[in-house]
N, CA, C and O atoms as a GROMACS GRO file, in nm:
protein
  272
    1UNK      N    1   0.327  -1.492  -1.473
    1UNK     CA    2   0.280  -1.366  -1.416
    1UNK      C    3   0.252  -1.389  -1.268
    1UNK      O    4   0.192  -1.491  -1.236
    2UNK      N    5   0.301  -1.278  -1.152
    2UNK     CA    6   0.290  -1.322  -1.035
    2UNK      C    7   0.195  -1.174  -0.952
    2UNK      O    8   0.215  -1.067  -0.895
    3UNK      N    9   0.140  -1.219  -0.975
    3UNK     CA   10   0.000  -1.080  -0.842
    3UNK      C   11   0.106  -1.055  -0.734
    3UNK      O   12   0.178  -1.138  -0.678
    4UNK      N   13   0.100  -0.942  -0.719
    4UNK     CA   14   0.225  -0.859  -0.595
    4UNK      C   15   0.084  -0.813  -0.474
    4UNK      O   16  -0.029  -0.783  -0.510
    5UNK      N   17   0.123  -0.817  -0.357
    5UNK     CA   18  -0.006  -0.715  -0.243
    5UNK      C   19   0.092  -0.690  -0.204
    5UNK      O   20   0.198  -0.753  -0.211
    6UNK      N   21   0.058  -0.566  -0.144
    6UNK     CA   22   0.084  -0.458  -0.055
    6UNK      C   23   0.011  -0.433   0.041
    6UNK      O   24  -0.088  -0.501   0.014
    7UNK      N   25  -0.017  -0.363   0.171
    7UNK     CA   26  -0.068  -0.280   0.257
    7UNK      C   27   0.030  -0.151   0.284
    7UNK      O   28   0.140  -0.144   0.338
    8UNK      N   29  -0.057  -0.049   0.223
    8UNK     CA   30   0.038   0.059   0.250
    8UNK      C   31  -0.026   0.159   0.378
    8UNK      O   32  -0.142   0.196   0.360
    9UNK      N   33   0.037   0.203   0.500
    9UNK     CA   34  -0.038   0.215   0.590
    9UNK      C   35   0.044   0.395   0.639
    9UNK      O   36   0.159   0.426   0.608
   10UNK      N   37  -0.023   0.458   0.692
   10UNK     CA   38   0.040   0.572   0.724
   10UNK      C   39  -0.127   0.648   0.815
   10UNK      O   40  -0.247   0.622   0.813
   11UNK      N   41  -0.039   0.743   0.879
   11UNK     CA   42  -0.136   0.886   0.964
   11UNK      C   43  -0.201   0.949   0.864
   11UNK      O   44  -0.168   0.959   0.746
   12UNK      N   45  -0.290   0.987   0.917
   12UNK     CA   46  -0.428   1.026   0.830
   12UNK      C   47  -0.368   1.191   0.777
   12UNK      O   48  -0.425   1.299   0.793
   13UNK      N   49  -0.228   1.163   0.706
   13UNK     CA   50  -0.229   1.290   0.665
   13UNK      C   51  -0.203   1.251   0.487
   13UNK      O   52  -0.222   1.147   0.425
   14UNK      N   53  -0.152   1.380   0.444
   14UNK     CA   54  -0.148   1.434   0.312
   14UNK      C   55  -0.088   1.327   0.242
   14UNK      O   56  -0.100   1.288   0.126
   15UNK      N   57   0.031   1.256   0.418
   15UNK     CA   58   0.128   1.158   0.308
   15UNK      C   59   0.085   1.059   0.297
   15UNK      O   60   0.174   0.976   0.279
   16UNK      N   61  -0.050   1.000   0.299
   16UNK     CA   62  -0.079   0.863   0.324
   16UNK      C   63  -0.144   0.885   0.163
   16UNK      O   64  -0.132   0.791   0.084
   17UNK      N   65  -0.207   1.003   0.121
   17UNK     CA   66  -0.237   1.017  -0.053
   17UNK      C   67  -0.125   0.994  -0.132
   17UNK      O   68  -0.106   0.899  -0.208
   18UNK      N   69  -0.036   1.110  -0.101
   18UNK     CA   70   0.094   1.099  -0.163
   18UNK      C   71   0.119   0.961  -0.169
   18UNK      O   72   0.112   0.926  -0.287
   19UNK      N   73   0.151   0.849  -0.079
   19UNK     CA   74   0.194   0.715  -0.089
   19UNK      C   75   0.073   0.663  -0.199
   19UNK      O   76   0.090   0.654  -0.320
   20UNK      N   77  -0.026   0.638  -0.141
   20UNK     CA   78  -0.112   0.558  -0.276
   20UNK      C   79  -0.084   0.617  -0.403
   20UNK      O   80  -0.068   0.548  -0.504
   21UNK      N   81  -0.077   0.761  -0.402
   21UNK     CA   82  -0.095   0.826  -0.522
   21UNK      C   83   0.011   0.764  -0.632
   21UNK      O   84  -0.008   0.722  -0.745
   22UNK      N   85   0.182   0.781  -0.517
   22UNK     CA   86   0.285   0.736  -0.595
   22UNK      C   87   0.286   0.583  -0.609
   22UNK      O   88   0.351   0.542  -0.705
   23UNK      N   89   0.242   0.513  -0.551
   23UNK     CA   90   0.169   0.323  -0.584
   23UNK      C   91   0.101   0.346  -0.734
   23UNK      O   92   0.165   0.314  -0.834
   24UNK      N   93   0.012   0.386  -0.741
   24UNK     CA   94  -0.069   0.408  -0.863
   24UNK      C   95   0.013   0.479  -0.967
   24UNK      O   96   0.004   0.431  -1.080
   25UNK      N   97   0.073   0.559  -0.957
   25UNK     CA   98   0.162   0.596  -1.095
   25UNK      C   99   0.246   0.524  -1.162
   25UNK      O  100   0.274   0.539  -1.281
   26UNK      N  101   0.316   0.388  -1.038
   26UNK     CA  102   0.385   0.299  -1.042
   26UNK      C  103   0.313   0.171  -1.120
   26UNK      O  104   0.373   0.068  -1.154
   27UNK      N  105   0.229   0.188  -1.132
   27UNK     CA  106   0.139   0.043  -1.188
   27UNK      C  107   0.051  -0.016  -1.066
   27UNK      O  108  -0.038  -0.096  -1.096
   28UNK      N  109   0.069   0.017  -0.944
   28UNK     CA  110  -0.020  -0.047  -0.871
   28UNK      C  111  -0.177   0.011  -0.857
   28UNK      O  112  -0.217   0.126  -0.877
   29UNK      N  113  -0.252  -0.110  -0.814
   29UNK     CA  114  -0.434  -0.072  -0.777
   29UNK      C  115  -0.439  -0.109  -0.694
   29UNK      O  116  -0.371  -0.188  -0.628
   30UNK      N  117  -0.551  -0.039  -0.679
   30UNK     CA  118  -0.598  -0.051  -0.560
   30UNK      C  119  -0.709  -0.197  -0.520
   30UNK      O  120  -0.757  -0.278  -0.600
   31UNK      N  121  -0.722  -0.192  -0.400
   31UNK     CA  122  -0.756  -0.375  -0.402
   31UNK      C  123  -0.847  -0.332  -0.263
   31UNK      O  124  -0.807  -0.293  -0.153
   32UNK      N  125  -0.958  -0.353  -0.305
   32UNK     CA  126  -1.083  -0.335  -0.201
   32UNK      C  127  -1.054  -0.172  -0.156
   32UNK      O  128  -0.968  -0.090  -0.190
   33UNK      N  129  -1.155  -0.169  -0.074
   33UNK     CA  130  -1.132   0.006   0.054
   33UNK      C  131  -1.054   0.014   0.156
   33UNK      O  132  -1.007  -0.058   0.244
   34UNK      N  133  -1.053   0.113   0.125
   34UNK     CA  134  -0.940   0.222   0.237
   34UNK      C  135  -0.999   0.174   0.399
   34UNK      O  136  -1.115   0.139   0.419
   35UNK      N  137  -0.921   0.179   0.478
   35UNK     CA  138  -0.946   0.169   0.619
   35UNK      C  139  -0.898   0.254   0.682
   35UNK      O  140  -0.789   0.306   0.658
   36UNK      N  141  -1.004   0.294   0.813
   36UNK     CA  142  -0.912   0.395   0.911
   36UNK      C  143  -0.944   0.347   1.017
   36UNK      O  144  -1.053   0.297   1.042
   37UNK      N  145  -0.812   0.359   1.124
   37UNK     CA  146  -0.857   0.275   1.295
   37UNK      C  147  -0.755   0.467   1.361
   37UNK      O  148  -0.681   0.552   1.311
   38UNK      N  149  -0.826   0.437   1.503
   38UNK     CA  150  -0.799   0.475   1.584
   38UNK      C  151  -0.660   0.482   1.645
   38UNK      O  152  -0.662   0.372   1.700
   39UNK      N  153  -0.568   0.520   1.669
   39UNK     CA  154  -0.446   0.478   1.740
   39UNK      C  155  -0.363   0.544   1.869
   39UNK      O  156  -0.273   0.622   1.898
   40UNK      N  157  -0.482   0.436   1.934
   40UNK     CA  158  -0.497   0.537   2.085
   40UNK      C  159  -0.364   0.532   2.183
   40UNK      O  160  -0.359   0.571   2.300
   41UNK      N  161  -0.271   0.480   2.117
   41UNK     CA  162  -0.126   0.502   2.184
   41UNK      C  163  -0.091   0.654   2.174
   41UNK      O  164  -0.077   0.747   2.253
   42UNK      N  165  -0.082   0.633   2.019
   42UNK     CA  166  -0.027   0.803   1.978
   42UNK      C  167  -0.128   0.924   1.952
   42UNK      O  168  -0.095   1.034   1.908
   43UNK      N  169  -0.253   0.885   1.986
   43UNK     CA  170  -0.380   0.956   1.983
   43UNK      C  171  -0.371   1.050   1.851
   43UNK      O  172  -0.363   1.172   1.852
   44UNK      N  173  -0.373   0.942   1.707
   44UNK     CA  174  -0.411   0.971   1.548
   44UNK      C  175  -0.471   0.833   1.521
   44UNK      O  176  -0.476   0.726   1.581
   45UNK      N  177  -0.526   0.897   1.372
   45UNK     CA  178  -0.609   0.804   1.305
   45UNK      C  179  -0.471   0.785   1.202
   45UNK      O  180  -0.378   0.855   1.162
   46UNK      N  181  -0.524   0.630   1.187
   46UNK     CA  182  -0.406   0.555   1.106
   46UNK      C  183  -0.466   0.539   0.947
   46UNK      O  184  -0.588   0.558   0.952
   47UNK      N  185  -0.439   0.521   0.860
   47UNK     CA  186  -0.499   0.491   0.727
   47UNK      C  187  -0.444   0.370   0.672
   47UNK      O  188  -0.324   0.350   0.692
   48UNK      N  189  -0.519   0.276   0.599
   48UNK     CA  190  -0.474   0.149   0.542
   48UNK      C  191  -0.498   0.120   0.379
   48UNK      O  192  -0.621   0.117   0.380
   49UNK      N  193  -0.474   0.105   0.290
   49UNK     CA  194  -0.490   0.058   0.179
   49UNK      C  195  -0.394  -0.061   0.091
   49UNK      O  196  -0.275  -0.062   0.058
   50UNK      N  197  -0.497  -0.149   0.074
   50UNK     CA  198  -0.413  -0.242  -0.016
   50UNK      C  199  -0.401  -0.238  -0.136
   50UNK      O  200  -0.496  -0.202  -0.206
   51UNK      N  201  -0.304  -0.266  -0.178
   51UNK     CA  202  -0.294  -0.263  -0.327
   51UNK      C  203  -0.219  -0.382  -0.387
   51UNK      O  204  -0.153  -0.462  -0.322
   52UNK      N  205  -0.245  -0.384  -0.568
   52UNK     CA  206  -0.192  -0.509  -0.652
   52UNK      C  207  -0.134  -0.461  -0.740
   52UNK      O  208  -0.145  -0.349  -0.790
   53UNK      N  209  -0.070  -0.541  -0.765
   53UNK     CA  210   0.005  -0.544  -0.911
   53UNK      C  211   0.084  -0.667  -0.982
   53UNK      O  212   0.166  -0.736  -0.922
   54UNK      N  213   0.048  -0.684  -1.119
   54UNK     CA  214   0.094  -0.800  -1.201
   54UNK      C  215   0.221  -0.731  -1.213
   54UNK      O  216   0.236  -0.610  -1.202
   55UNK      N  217   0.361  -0.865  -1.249
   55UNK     CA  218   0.442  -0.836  -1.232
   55UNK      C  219   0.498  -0.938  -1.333
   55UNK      O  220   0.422  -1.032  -1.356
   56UNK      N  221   0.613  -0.940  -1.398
   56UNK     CA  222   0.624  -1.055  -1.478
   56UNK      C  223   0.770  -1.111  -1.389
   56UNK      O  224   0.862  -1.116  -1.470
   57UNK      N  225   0.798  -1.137  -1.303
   57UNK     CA  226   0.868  -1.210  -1.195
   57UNK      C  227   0.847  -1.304  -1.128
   57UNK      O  228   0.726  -1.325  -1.126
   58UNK      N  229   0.918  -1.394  -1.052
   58UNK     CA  230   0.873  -1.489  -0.997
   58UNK      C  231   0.865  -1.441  -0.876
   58UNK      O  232   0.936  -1.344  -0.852
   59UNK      N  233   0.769  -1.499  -0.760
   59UNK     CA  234   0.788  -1.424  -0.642
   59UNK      C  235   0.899  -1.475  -0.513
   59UNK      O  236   0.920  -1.596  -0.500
   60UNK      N  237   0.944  -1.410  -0.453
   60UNK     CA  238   1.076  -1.507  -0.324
   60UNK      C  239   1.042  -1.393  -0.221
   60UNK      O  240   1.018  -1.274  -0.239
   61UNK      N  241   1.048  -1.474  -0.103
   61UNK     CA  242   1.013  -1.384   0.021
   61UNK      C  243   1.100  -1.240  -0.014
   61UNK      O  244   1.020  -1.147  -0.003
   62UNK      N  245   1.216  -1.198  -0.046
   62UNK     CA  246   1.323  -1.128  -0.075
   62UNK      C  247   1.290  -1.029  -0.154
   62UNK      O  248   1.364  -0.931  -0.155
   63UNK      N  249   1.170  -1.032  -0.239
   63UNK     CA  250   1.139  -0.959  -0.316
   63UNK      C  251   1.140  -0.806  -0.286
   63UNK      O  252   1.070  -0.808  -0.185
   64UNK      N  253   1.165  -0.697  -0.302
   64UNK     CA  254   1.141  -0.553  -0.269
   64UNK      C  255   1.013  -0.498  -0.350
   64UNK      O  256   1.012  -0.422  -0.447
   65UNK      N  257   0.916  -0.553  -0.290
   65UNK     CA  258   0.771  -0.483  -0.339
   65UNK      C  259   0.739  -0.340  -0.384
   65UNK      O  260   0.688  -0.307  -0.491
   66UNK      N  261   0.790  -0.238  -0.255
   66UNK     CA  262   0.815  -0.128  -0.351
   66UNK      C  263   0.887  -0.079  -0.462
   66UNK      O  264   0.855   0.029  -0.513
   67UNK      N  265   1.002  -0.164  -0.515
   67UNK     CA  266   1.065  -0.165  -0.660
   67UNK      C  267   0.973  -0.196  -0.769
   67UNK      O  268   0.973  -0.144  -0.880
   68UNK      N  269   0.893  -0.289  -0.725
   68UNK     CA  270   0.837  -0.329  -0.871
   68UNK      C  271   0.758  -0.261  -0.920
   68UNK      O  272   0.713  -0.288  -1.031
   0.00000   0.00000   0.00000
């Protein structure tokens, strides 16, 4: 069994739920709290969440995390 992380990161909009939301339907959790920073280039707030998931694969840099 191999623990998968993620950081799934997006603008503080609707689609940054939508993304976790569709992580979590997928089998993934969530892994500690949500973060929000500043992003004073493009003047928005950015959103961060990590997430896990058991996987019964071996892991290789190559892996496509969002497949599993």
């Amino acid at each position: 069994m191999t623990t998968l992380y993620r950081l799934l990161t997006e603008d503080d909009t609707a689609a940054f739920c939508h993304k976790i939301s569709d992580a979590l339907a997928k089998g993934w959790a969530l892994h500690g709290s949500p973060t929000m920073s500043f992003d004073a280039a493009r003047g928005v707030m950015r959103c961060g969440q990590a997430m896990t998931k058991d996987v019964a694969v071996d892991y290789t840099p190559d892996l496509k995390l969002g497949a599993q």
